[in-house]
N, C-alpha and C positions, 0 to 999 in steps of 0.2 A: 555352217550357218552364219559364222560370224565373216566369214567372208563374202558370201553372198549379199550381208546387208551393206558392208563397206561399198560391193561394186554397183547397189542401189544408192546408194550416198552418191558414189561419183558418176549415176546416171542423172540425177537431178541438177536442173538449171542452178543457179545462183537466188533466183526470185521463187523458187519453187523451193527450194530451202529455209528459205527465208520465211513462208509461208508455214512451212512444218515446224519452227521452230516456235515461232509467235501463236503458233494456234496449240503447240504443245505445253507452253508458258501460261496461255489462257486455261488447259484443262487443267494444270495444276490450281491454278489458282479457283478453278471452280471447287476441284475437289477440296481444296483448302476451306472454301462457305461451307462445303458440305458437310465438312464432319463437326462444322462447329454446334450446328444444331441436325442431325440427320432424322428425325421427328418432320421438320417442314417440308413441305411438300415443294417448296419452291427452290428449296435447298438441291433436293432432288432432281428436278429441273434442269437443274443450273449445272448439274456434276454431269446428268446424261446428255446434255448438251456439248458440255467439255470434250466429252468422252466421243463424240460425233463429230464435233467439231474438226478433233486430233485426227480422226480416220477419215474426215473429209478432205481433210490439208493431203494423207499421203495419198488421197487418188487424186486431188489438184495435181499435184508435185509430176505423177507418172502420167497425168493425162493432159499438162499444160499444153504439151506442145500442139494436140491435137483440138484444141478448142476453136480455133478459127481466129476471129479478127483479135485485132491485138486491144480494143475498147473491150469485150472479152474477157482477154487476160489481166488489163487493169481493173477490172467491176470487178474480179473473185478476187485479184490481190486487195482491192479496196475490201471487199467483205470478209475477209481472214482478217485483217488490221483492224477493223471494226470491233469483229467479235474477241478480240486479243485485249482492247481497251476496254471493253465491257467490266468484263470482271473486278479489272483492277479499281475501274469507277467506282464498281458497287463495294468491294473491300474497303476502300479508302471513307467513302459516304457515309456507309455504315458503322464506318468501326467496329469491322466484322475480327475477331481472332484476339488473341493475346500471343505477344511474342515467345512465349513461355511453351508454347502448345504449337506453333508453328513450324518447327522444326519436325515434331513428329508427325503433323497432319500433310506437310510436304514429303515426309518419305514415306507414309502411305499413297498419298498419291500419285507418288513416280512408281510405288511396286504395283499399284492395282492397274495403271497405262502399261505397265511392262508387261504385266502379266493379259492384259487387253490386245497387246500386238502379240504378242506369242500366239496367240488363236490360231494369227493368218496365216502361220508356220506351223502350224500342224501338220503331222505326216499321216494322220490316217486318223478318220472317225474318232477311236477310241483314245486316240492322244487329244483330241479336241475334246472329246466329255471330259474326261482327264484334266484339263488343264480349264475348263469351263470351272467344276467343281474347286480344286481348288483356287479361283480368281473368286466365286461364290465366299468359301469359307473365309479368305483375305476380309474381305470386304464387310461381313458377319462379325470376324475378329475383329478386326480394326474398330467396326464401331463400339466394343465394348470398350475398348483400351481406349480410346479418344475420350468416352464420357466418364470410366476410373479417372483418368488424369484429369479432367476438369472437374472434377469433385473434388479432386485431391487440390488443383491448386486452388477453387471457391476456398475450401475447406480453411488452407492457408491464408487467402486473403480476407476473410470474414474473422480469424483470430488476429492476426494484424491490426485488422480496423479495428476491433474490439481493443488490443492492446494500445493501439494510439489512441482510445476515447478513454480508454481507465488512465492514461498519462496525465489527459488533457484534468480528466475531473479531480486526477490526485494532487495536480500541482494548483488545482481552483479552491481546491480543499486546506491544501496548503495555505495559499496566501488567504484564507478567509478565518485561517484559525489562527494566523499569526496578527491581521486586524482584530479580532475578538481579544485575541490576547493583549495587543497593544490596548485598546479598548479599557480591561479590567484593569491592565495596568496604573495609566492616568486616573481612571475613577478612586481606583483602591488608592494611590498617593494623595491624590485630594480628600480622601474622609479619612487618612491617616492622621493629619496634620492637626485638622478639629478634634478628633479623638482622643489625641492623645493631651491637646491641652487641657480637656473638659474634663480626664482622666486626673491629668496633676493636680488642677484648681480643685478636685474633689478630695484628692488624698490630704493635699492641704488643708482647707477647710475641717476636715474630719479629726485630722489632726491638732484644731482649736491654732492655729498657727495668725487668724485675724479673730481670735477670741473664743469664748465658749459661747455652744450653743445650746439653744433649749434640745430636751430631748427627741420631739419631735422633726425638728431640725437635721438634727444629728446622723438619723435614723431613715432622713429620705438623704442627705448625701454619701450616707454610705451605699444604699442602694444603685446612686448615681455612680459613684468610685467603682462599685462593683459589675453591675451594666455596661460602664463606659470603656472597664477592664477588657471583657470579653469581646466586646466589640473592637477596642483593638487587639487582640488575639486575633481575630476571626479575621481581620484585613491586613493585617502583617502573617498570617498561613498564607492568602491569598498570593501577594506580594510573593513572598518565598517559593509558592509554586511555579510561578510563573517564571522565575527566576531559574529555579532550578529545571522545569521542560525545557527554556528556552539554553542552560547552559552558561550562563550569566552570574548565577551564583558564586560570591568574592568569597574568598576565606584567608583571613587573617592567622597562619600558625605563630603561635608561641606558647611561652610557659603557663600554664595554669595551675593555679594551686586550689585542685577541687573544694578541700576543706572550706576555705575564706570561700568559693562560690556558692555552695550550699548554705551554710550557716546566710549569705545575705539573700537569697533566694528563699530562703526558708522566712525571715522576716519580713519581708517583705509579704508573702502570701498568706500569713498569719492570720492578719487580721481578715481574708477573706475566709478561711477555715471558722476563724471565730464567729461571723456572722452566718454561716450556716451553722452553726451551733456543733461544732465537732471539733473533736479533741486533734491535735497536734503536736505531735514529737519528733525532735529532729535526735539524733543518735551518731556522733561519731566515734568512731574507735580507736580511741589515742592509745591505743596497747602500740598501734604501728607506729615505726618512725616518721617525721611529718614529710619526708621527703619522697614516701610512698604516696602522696597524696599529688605530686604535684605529676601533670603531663602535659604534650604539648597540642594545641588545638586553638582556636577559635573562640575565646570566652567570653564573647556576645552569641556565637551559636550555640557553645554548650549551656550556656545560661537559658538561652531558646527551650532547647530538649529539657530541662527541671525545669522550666516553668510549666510547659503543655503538660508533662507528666503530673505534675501536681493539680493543674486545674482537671487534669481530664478526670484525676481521682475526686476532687471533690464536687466536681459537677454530677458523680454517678454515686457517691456516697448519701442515701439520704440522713445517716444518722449513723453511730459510731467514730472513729477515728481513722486518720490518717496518718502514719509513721512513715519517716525518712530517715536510712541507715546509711552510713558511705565508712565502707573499711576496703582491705587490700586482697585480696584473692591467696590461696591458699599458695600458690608455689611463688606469691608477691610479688609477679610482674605484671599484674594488673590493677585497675582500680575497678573495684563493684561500689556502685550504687544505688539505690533499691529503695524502691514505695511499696509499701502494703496498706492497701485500705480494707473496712469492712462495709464492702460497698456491693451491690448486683450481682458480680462478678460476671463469667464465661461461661459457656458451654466450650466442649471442646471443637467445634467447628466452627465457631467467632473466633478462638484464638487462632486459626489459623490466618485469617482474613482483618486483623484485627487494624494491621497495618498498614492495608490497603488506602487507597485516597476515596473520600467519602461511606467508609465502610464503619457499622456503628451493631453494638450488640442486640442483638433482635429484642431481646425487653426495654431497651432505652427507650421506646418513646411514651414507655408509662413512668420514666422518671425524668427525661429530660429532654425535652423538644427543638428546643435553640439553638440546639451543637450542630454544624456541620460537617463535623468528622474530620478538618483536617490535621490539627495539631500532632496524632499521632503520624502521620503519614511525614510530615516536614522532618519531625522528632528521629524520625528512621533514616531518611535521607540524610542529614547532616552527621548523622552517627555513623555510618557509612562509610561515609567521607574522611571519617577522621579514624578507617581499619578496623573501628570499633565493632559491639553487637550491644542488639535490642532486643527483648523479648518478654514476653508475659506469661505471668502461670497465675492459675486458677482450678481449684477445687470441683467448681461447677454455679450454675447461677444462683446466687444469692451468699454464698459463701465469700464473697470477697476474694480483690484480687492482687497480686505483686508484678509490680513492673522493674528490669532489671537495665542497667548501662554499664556496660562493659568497656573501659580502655585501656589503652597501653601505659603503665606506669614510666614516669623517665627514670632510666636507670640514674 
């Protein structure tokens, strides 16, 4: 057989070749429209065309010679080259195919022409049903496997787009949370600067340091001292957060000698204990040698973490006491320091979340409204930071609660 077709090769002209080959290029490519959508009717069309086209060309080829005049043999070579350029028009116009799919919609379509010329090589009736049937089931399969695979690469190209649009909106997200943030930032520096003067001039004042005042006097600038306190609190967390999401956060390590920091931290916030009317004790435990006390850290940050911890106790205490304890840990390579108030307290599922950023004990807002919840959150990060631990314990609510800081003592 395969010789037989070689000695039809070298029965055809040169132009008669030429003819089979361009009109064989043309079915391909019709069949290539077809599988992309094989649903449309024009699709179809277009393939059964191909497919006539190609079996047109090999009876041109065998019957050029006998066609007559030679204007004749130029009109069919003219209408093979015609219908050759057709297709590739409509491929190219349309932007029919994806190069993805192309490769296998071209070797279906070279197998279903093959198996199209095999027909005329039939040896008998039933080699023809034969070879009909299976050019049928080809043609059946093929189009299953043409629309899996364009599913399959949709499928592909629709999580891509999807992935390139989650890129686009994470980095818009991005740079809109880093303006927000520069935003807080400036704002919070600038009502630091006020705050904190209208904060001194109070303590001053309160202090009788430009004289004494009447009582009632007295009595609205301590409020103001204490107001003016919290609000710098509450802009300096701010501050610190922002610092610390963005990574920005400085820390100065050296020696600290916890003792001297407590004992000034504790005087400091006295007089705001005093003015909620609650009792105040500071406790250190001079059994230890003092050198147990001293570690290394940050001692404007560690100062940060006992102030929040002491405000946070007295903003939740409405009455009772607050005690502050700082002795050395049992096997003495640490420093504990420790608040117990008799304030609200915890359930056991607030302590868990106690420390979270904006995270506040579920009965707070029947004692305290004002708080934004972050002092303890900054409180934990800086302690962090410095290998330490933080943590709270509590009985349950209303039973008061103990806040504990854990560091490394310097050997």
């Amino acid at each position: 057989m395969i010789g037989s077709i070689f000695d039809i090769i070298n029965n055809i002209s040169l132009a008669g070749l030429g003819v089979v080959i361009s009109s064989f290029f043309a079915a391909l490519l019709c069949g290539v429209i077809f599988w992309q959508d094989v649903t449309k009717q024009r699709s179809l069309l277009l393939f059964l065309f191909g497919i006539v086209n190609a079996l047109a060309a090999l009876a041109y080829a065998f019957l050029g010679d006998s066609l007559g005049t030679s204007v004749a043999y130029a009109g069919m070579i003219m209408l093979y080259i015609a219908s050759s350029v057709a297709p590739v028009f409509l491929f190219v116009k349309y932007n029919l195919g994806d190069i993805k799919i192309i490769a296998i919609e071209l070797f279906i379509s070279i197998t279903v022409l093959v198996l199209a010329v095999e027909l005329f090589f039939a040896d008998s009736l039933l080699d023809l049903f034969i070879k009909t049937g299976i050019t049928v089931l080809v043609v059946f399969a093929s189009s299953f496997l043409v629309r899996s695979v364009k599913r399959e690469i949709q499928s592909q190209d629709q999580i891509a787009c999807f992935s390139h649009n989650l890129d686009i909106t994470r980095e818009r997200l991005r740079i809109l949370d880093k303006k927000k943030s520069e935003f807080i930032s400036i704002v919070a520096r600038d009502l630091l600067g006020p705050l904190t003067a209208i904060n001194g001039y109070a303590s001053t004042l309160a202090r009788g340091s430009f004289g004494e005042l009447s009582r009632p006097i007295q009595e609205a600038v301590e409020k103001i001292f204490i107001s003016s306190g919290h609000l710098v609190a509450v802009v300096s967390d701010f501050v610190d957060i922002l610092r610390i999401e963005s990574g920005d956060m400085k820390y100065n390590f050296t020696d600290v000698d916890m003792k001297k920091l407590v004992l000034s931290v504790a005087n400091e916030t006295k007089r705001v204990a005093d003015s909620a009317h609650l009792t105040f004790n500071t406790t250190i435990d001079d059994s230890a040698p003092l050198r147990q006390f001293i570690t290394v850290g940050d001692e404007n940050k560690l100062r940060q973490v006992i102030l929040n911890l002491i405000d946070n106790s007295i903003k939740y205490t409405p009455h009772g006491e607050v005690s502050l304890l700082l002795r050395e840990s049992p096997d003495k390579k640490k420093i504990l320091f420790s608040l117990s108030d008799t304030g609200i307290g915890m359930s056991p599922s607030t302590l868990g979340k106690i420390f979270r950023k904006f995270s506040r004990a579920e009965q707070v807002n029947t004692v305290y409204t004002e708080s934004i919840s972050l002092g303890l959150y900054v409180a934990k990060e800086i302690v962090d930071k410095h290998a330490g631990r933080i943590w709270a314990e509590s009985k349950g609510e209303g039973m008061g609660s103990t806040f504990f800081v854990e560091l490394a003592a310097k050997p």
